[in-house]
Each structure stands twice: as structure tokens, then as C-alpha cells.
N, C-alpha and C positions, 0 to 999 in steps of 0.2 A: 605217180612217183613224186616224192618229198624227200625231205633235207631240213636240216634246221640252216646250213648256209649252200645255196646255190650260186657259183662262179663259171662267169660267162669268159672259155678262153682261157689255154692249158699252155699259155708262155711263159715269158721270165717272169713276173711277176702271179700269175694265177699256179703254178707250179708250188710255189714256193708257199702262198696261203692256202693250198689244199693241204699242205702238208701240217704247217704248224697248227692251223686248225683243229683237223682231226686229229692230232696228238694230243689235243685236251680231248676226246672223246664226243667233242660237236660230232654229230653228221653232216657229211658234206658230199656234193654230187660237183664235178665239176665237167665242164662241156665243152669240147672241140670241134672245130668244124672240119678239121683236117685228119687225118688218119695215124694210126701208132707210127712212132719212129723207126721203121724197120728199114727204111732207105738205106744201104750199106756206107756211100757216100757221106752222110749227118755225119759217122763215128770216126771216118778219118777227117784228121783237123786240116789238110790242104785238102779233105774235096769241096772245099766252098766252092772252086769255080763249076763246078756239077752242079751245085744250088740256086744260085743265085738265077736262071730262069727255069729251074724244073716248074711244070707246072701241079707234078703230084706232092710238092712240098711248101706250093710258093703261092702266095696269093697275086704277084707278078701286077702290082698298081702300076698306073702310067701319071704322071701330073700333065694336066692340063698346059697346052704352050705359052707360053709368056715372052714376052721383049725382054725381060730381064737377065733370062737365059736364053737367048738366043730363039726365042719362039719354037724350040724344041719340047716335044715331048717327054721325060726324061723318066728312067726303069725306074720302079721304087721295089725290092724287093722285101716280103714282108711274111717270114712264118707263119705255113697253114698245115699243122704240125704237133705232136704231142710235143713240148719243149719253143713252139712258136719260134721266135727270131733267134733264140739261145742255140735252136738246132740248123741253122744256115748261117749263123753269122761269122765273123772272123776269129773269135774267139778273147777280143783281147780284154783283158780286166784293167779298167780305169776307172777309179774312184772320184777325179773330178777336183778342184781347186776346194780350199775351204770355205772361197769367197763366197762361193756358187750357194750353201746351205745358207749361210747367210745372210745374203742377200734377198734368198727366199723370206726368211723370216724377217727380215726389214720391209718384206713386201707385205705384210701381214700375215703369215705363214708363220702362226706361234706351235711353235714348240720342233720347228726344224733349221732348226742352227748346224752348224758342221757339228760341234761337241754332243747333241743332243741327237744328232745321225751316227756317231761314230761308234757306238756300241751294238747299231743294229749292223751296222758293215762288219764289225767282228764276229758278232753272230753266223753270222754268214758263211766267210770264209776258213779255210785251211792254208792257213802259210807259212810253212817250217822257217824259210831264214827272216822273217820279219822282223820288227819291234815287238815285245808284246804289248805296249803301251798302245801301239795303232794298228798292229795286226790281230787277226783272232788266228786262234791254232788248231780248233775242233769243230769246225761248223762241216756242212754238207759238201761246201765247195771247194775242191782242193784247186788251187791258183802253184804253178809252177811258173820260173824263168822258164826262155826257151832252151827245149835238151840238147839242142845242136844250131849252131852260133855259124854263120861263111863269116869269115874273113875281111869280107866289103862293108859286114857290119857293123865290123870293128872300126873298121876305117872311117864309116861315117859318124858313130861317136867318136872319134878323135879330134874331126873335122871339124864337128858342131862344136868341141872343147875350144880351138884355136878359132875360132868367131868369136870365143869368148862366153856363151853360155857354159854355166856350170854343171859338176855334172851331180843325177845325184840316182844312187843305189837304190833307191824303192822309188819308184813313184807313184806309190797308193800306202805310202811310208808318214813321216814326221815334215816334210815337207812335200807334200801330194799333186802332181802338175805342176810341175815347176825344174826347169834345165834340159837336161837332155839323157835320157836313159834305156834301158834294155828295155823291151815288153815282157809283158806277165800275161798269161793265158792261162783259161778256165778248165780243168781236163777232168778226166774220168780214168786215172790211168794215161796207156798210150793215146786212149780216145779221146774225143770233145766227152765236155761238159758241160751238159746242157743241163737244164733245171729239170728236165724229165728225168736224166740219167743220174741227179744225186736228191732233189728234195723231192721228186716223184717218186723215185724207187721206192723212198720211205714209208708213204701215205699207202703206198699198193696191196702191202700186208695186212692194213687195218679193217674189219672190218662195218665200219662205220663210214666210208673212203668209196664211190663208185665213179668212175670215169667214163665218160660217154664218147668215143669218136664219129668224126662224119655226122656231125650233131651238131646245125647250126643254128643260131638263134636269130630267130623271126624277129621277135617283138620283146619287150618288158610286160610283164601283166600287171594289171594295175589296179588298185580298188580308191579310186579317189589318187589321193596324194601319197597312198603306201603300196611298195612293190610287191609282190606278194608271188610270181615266180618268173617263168620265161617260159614262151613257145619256141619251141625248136622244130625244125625240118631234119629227121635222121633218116638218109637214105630214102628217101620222098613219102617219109611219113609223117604224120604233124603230129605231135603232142608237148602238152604241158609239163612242166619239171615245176613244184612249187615249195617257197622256201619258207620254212618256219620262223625262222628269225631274219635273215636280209639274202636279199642279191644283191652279187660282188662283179661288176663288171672290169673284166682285163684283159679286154681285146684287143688292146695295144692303141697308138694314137690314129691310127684310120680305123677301125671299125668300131672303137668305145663311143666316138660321136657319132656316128651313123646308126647304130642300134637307139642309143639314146633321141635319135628326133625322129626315127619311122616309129619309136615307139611313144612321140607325141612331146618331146619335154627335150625344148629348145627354143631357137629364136622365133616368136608368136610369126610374126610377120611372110622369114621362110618357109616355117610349116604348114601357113594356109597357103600359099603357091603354089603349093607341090601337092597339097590334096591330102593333110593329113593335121587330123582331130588333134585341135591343141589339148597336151593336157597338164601341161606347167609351160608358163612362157620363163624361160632361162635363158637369155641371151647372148651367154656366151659359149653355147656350146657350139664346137666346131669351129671358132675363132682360136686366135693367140699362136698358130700351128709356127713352129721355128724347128730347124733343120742346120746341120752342117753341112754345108756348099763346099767344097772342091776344087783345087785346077791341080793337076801335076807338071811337076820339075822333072825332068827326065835326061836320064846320061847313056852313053854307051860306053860301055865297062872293057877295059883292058888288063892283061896280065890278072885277071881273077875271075874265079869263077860263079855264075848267079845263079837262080834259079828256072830259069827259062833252056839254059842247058840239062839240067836237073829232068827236068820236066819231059823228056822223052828216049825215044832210045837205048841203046843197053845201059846207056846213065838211070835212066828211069826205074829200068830193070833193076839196081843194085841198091837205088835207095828203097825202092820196094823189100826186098830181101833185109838191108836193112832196118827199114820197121818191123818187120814179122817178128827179124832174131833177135833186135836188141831196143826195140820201142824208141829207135831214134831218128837222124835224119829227115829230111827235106818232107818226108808227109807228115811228119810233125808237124810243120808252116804253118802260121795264122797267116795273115796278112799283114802284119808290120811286126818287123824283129827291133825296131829301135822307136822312139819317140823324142821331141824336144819339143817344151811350151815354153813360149815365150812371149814377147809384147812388140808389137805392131811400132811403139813410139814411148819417147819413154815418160814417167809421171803416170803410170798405169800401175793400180793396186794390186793388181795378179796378172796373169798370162791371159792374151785375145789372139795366139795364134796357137794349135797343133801341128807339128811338121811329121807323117809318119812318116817313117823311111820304109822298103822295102828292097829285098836284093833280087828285084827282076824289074823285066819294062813288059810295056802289053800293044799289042797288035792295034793299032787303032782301028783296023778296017774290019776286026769279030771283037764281039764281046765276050772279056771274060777269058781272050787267048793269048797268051803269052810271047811275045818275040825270039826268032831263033836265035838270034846274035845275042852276048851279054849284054844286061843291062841292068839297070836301078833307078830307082824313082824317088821320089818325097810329094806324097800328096799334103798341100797347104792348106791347112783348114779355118777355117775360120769358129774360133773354138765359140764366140760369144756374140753372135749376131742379132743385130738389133731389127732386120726384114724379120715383117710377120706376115703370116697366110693364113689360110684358112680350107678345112676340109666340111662339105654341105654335101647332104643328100638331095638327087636328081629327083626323086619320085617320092611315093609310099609304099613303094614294091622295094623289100628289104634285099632282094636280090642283085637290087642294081647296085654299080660300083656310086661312090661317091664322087665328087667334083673334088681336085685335090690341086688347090692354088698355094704352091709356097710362096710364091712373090720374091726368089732368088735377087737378091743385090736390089731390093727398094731401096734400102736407106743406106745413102750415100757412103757412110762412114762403116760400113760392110765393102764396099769397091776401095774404097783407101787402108783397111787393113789387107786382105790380100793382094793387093798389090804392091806393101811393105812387105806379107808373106813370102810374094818366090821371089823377092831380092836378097831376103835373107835365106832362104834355100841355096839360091846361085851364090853367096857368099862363104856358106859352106861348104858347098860344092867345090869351090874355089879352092879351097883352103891345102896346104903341102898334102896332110895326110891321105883326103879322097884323090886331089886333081893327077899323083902320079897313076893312077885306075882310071881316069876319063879320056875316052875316045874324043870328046866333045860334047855337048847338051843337043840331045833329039827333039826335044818336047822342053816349052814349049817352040827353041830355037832358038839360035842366036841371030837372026832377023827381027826377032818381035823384040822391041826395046821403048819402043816411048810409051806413057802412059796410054793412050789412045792404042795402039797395039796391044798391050799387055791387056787389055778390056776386052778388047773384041775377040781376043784368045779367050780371056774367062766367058764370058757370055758365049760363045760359040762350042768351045769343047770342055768345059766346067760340068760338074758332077756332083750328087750327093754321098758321101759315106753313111747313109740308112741312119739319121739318129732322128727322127721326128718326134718331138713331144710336145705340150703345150694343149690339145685342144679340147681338153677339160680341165680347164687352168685351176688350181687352188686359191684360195684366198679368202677375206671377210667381205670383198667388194662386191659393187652389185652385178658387173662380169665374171666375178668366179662360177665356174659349175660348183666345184666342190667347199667345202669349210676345211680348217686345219684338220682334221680328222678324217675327214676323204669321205663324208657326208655328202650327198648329191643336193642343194639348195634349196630349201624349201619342200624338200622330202623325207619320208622315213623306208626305213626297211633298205634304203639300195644307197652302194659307196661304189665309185670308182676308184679302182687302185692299177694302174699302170703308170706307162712316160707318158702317157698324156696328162698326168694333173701335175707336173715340171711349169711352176711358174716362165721359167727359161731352162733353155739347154744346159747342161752343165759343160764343164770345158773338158771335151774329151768323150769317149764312146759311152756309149751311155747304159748297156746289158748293166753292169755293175748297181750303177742308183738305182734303176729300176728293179733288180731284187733286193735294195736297200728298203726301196719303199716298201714292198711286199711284206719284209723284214717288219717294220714301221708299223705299215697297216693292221697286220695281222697282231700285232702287240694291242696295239688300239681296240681293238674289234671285241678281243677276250677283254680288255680293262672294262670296256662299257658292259659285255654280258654281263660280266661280276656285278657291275654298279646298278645294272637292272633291276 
């Protein structure tokens, strides 16, 4: 079986280059290791909390325990899935600060500036009330406000206005991550919109287009220093898939490093430890790994109503009925109806904190369960963190999980922006418009108050919101895995293109950049055939 491009891994990013791909009439075989999207739950946009540990959708990482967080082991949930993380995530579309491209391209990252990204992001999406100057209006992904708005939502943009953040109408707009505004969500319709259900749909017709699920990939094959296909395990059969022109690795930031050093091309030194044939030393693969870390602010809610009442009973019943009749209400839900970016301190060039709001609170004693009483929250994120980690292969048995060290709250000036975070939460919180709706603050209390308290809350019950990228960093240096191009270093035939080659995080969820890049890549890919 051949292809002239074989892609390894049918998420938000490998979705999106199967498709534009084979619309130039390349052939292309593209390989999952998880099964068709037929899970019912993927298509309603509140059944995230169903996903997040399914294990027939989820590849369900754990990271390794750390002092930093509390020596917990902590869930990392990660699409295993036609649509990968785009079909279990929360749905929400964030484009990211302009700093962020950047400052890429300051890192050595030519030709990825905000201005020089912003036409592949228009590409992309569908956004009726945008700018046209920053929105695009015809692409695969229709991006909606949310169709139905509680009231507490309202309240805490109000809140965050009267703290004094501004406010501002798009925030994937003319001013992108920056104040405090509504969320935007990626749909299908009433449904999610995942990169299987709009840039996959498209490739499915072609017949130049083959999809493989339950097809996972073993190894890179290799002739020398050119790729030349991949072995896969389908259903406990082994065979070769081989690419005529390159393999596209987009397995996302935990499995695009872990393929790349069982299949021998990574750090020289780990790979003979672990019992496997060096066959490029690249030593930065599986380094650079950066994450949005977490604590929540938490209220109990008075005189309004949240979604944790929503969420059962003949209430549940009615917002059920109305999704069917009228594609609206409460299963609509992503997981945050509001956002505000802001800055930790000021003399800061863009926003270092994300505040999502949400109008429920969660059980802390099940994961994933909602509390019966009203409530709402604001997870503080720490949009731009300067900890870095690291994801390495255990063995040379491709089956095994990876060691997955984020290194949560190393660098000190990641503990002092959120703990600027939930003061400015609780200050919002505070504010006329929310505090006549607060019962009081549940989470993390009003007990924990000094800095030393407010730390050992974060380290002890702190969280990731799933954005990992980083550990096939981009760059001209001699730690980059990849070149401006998304070229694997020192190789031909093979590019990674996921959130793993994000020199850093962007401020804010990250689905969006990552089918930016795909966007990016797959432009690339056809320039260079041409130039061939």
C-alpha cells in the first residue's frame, strides 16, 4: 500500500492536510489509531464530560508525579479518534495574542509572524459576524457565538468590565486575546466541529483520499536519512503503508515525539538507554514540552440559575427537548461561555493570564461531575508559561506510553503570575455586578489567603486545561526538531506538523493554531512539490 503523502494521525491538524492535500489531486493515505467517530457523545458539544475518560476515545495519559504539582499524577486526556483532540475537546475557538506568532518568528521561526499566519486562520474558518479584514467567511469551519447565553454570564462580563478590563466583541477579532469577552465555538451545525466532521468530510469523496482506522503506527521506515513509509499495527496485523513523496507526522504533542525516537531519531544518548538503533541524534526531540496549568476560583451562585442544575432531572429533560427542537440550550455548552486575558503586572506587551469563566462548579470528589447546588467558576490559566518539560520514550516497544514530565510551576515567575491570577478573579468576583449572585467563594475558600496558602492550593488541587505543545519545537537552532518549514532536521521525505512544533504555547486554547498550522503546512508542502 502507497501514497505519494502518508500522515501519521487524523486530529486537528492531520484532518485538515488530508484534506487540502488531496484536493490538489496528491494521493494520500492517512492513519489513525483510534476508531471512526461514531461515539454519539463526540456530536453533542456538552458531552465532553463523557470523553474526557472514555477509554474508546481517549488515549487517557497520566504525567508522571512531580513536587511541583503536588507529586500527583495528573489525567491528560488526548484524542484517539477520527477528529483526535477536535472530537473530545471543549470546543472553544481561540486564535491566540499576535504577540505569540511573533515572537515565534523572533525565535527564528521565519515566515510565522501573526500577519503571515493570519490568512491561513481565514482560510480556515466560517464567521458570519466577523471583520473581513480578520475573519475569513468560507472556509470548512463554521465558528459560532454561543446559541444560548445564562444570565450569570452576563453578569460576569459585567463584572470583569467594572475591575476595569475592557471589553471587546471578537476575541479572534482586530484585537485577538485581549479584555474580556464571549466564547466562540467550532460546530457542525447543532453539533461539534471537529476537523473530521468539516475538513474530513471533504477529502472522504476523493478518490485519491484512503483512511485507515485502528491503525497504529509502529515505527518510521527509513532508508538512511529519508523516510520513505511507516509500519503500522491494524487490528494486530503488521504492515507497511509507503510514501512517495514524504511522511507527515500529526500525532499530536505526546505521540509525534514518541514515534519519532522508537523510530530511532532523537536524543543519541536516550535512545541507546532504552535499546534503540540510533538513526539521527536530534536532540531535541521530546524536550521544550509547555502546557497550560490551572487552579480554579469557585462561587456558589444565588438568585440564578447554572448549569449543574441544568444538568439533571426533568430540567435536563427539557433542555434535552430543547436541543432536538430548536439546536439550542444548555447541550450546546462548551466549557467556558465567557473569557478575559489579561496581565499578571503591568509593563507586560500582551496578556500572561486567561481567566475562563463557566456557569457551573464541579464535585471535587468525581471527576468530571458537576455539583448539585449552583455554582460558577473561573479557571486561571496561566496563558504564557515559562516551565518546561519534557515527554521521552520508556523502551523501544512502541507500545509503551511515554514518560510525560511537565515540570508544572518550575519557573518561579509561573507561581507569581497565578497567584496575581485568582486575585484578579476574586476581584471580579467581587465586583456589584457578580457579588449580588454570590453565595460566597467555595473553591479555593476564603481561608486560603496568604501567598504560601494560595501555593499549596495550586500545587495540591491545580490542573491542566489539555494544551500541550512544544516537543518538536521549530526553529533554525540546534534544538529545533523541525526548520521553518516543518522539515524534521537533518532529514528528507518526513515533516511534523501538529502543536507539538509551537516554539511556545499560545495564549489561549490552542485547537485553533494547530489547524492554523495544518493550514500553514499543507500550503508549504504544495509550494515545495511545485519547486521540485
Amino acid at each position: 500500500m502507497e501514497a505519494d503523502y502518508v500522515i501519521v494521525g487524523a486530529g486537528s491538524a492531520g484532518c485538515v492536510l488530508a484534506d487540502r492535500l488531496s484536493a490538489d489531486g496528491a494521493s494520500v493515505i492517512l492513519l489513525e489509531a483510534g476508531p471512526r467517530d461514531l461515539h454519539p457523545m463526540i456530536h453533542v458539544p456538552a458531552g465532553i464530560l463523557k470523553l474526557l475518560k472514555n477509554p474508546l476515545v481517549n488515549w487517557n495519559y497520566e504525567t508522571e508525579p512531580e513536587a511541583g504539582s503536588g507529586n500527583r499524577a495528573i489525567h491528560w486526556p488526548r484524542g484517539r479518534v477520527l477528529g483526535g483532540s477536535s472530537s473530545i475537546n471543549g470546543m472553544l475557538f481561540v486564535r491566540g495574542n499576535p504577540a505569540d506568532y511573533d515572537n515565534w518568528a523572533q525565535m527564528g521561526c521565519r515566515g510565522w509572524t501573526y500577519d503571515e499566519c493570519l490568512p491561513h486562520f481565514k482560510a480556515m474558518e466560517r464567521y458570519a459576524p466577523g471583520d473581513d479584514a480578520y475573519r475569513g467567511k468560507d472556509g470548512p469551519l463554521l465558528i459560532e457565538d454561543y446559541r444560548t447565553i445564562l444570565p450569570i454570564t452576563h453578569r460576569f462580563v459585567e463584572a470583569a468590565q467594572q475591575a476595569g478590563l475592557p471589553f471587546a466583541k471578537d476575541l479572534s477579532g482586530a484585537t485577538p486575546a485581549e479584555g474580556v469577552g464571549y466564547s466562540q465555538m467550532s460546530r457542525n451545525g447543532r453539533f461539534r466541529g471537529s476537523t473530521a466532521q468539516t475538513f474530513l468530510r471533504n477529502a472522504r469523496s476523493r478518490s485519491n483520499f484512503r483512511v485507515l482506522t485502528n491503525a497504529t503506527a509502529l515505527r518510521i521506515l527509513l532508508e538512511g536519512r529519508r523516510a520513505i513509509g511507516v509500519r503500522i499495527d491494524q487490528m494486530g496485523r503488521e504492515m507497511d503503508v509507503r510514501a512517495r513523496r514524504e511522511v507527515i507526522v500529526s500525532s499530536g504533542s505526546v505521540n509525534s515525539p514518541h514515534l519519532l525516537q522508537v523510530s530511532g531519531i532523537g536524543p543519541a544518548a536516550h535512545l541507546q538507554s532504552i535499546g534503540v538503533a540510533v538513526a539521527h541524534d536530534l536532540p531535541g526531540v521530546g524536550s521544550n514540552l509547555s502546557d497550560h496549568y490551572v487552579a480554579r476560583v469557585s462561587h456558589r451562585v444565588k438568585d440564578a440559575r447554572s448549569i449543574n442544575e441544568l444538568s439533571r432531572g426533568l430540567l435536563l429533560g427539557g433542555e434535552i427537548a430543547k436541543w432536538v427542537l430548536t439546536g439550542k440550550g444548555a447541550l450546546t455548552f462548551g466549557v467556558s461561555s465567557a473569557q478575559a486575558f489579561c496581565r499578571s503586572r503591568e509593563g507586560l506587551a500582551s496578556p500572561d493570564l486567561q481567566l475562563l469563566f463557566s456557569p457551573a462548579s464541579y464535585d471535587p470528589a468525581v471527576f468530571g461531575a458537576l455539583e448539585r447546588e449552583p455554582g460558577a467558576t473561573v479557571a486561571v490559566s496561566i496563558a504564557r508559561p515559562e516551565s518546561r518539560g519534557s515527554i521521552m520514550a520508556r523502551s523501544a516497544d512502541p507500545l509503551e506510553r511515554p514518560a510525560i514530565r511537565p515540570n508544572y510551576l518550575s519557573a518561579p515567575a509561573d507561581i507569581r503570575v497565578i497567584e496575581a491570577g485568582i486575585a484578579i478573579a476574586r476581584r471580579i468576583f467581587s465586583q456589584p455586578a457578580f457579588n449580588r449572585h454570590s453565595a460566597g467563594e467555595i473553591v479555593p475558600g476564603p481561608d486560603v489567603r496568604t501567598p504560601d496558602e494560595i501555593l499549596d492550593y495550586v500545587r495540591r488541587f491545580g490542573t491542566t486545561i489539555y494544551h500541550p505543545v512544544g516537543t518538536c519545537r521549530m526553529g533554525e537552532d540546534p534544538m529545533a526538531v523541525v526548520d521553518s518549514r516543518l522539515r524534521v532536521r537533518g532529514m528528507s521525505g518526513l515533516r511534523v506538523i501538529d502543536a507539538s512544533i509551537m516554539p511556545q504555547v499560545t495564549t489561549g486554547n490552542t485547537n485553533a493554531p494547530t489547524i492554523m498550522i495544518a493550514e500553514k503546512g499543507a500550503s508549504m508542502i504544495r509550494e515545495d512539490a511545485r519547486a521540485a
